[in-house]
C-alpha positions in Angstrom: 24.1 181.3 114.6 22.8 179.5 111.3 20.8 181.9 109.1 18.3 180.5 106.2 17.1 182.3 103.8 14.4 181.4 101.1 13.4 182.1 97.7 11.5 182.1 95.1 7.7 181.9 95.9 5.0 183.5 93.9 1.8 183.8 92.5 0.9 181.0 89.7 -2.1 179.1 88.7 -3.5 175.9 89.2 -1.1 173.3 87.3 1.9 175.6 87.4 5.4 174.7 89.1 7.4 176.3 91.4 10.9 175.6 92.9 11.6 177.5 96.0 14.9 177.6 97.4 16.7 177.9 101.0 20.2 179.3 101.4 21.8 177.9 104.7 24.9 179.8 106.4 28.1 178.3 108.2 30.4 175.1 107.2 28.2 172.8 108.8 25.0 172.4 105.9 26.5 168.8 104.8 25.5 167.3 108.6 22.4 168.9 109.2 19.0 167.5 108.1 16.6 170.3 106.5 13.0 170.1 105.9 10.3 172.2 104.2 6.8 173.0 106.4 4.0 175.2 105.7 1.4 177.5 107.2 -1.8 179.1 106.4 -3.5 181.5 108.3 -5.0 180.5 111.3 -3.9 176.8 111.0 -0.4 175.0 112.4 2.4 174.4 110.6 2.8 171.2 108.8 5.2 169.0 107.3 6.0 169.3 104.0 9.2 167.2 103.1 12.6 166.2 104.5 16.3 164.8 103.3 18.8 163.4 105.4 22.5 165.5 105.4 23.4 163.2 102.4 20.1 163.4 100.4 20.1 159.9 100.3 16.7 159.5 102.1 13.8 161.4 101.9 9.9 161.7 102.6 7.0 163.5 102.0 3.8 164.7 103.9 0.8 162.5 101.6 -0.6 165.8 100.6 2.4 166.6 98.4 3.9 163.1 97.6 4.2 162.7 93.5 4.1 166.1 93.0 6.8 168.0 95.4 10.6 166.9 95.0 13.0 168.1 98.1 16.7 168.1 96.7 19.7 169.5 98.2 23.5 170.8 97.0 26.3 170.7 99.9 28.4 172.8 97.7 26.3 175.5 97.6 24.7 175.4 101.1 21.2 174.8 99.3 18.0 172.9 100.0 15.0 172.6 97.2 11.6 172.0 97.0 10.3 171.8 93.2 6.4 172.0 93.2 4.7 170.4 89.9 1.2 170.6 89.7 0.0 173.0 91.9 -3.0 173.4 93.5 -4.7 176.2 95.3 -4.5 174.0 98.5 -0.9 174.5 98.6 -1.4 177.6 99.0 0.9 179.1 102.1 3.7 180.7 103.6 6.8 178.0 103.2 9.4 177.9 105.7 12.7 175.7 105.6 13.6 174.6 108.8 17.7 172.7 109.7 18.3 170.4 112.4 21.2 170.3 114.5 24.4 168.7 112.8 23.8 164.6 112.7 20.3 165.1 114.4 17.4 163.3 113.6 14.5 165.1 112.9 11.0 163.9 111.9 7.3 165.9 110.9 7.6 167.6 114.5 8.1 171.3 114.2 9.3 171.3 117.9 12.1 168.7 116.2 13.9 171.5 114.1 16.7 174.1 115.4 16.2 176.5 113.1 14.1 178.2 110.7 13.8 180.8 107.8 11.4 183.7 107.3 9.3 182.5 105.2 8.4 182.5 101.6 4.6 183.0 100.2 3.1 180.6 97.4 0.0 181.3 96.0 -2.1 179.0 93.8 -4.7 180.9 91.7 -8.1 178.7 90.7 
């Protein structure tokens, strides 16, 4: 079973940063893809940002591009997402999400394996 945990969401204002970060268990981090994705109440969960198992190719939903970096370390079984420049749209719960080892894995939640609990960010006006 591959557990992920996140960390370090908040409450910051408008212009702030954040870096939020998403532990992954087991020996198998280096192969899998991970992703970030994000809900608000009553709305779906969308795509965020991605990196391929090397972290040699990522992307980003438009919303967040320029402002959110996705980084990852294989040594310590950790993915990243650094918000600059917040804004009280990005506001929402943020979830990291794994694929299955060598798995492609796109902006479809059905697409990810596994998921963490869930971290809250909120951006103050």
């Amino acid at each position: 079973q591959v557990m992920l945990v996140e960390s370090g969401g908040g409450l910051v204002q408008a212009g702030d940063s954040l870096r939020l970060s998403c532990v992954v268990s087991g020996r198998t981090f280096s192969r899998r893809a991970m992703s970030w994705f994000r809900q608000t109440p009553g709305k779906e969960r969308e795509f965020v940002a991605f990196i391929n198992w090397s972290g040699a190719g990522t992307f980003y939903a438009d919303s967040v591009k320029g402002r959110f970096t996705i980084s990852r370390d294989n040594a310590k079984n950790t993915v990243y997402l650094q918000m600059n420049s917040l804004k009280p749209e990005d506001t929402a719960v943020y979830y990291c999400a794994a694929s299955e080892p060598f798995t492609i894995a796109t902006y479809r939640t059905e697409e990810w394996n596994y998921w963490g609990q869930g971290t809250q960010v909120t951006v103050s006006s």
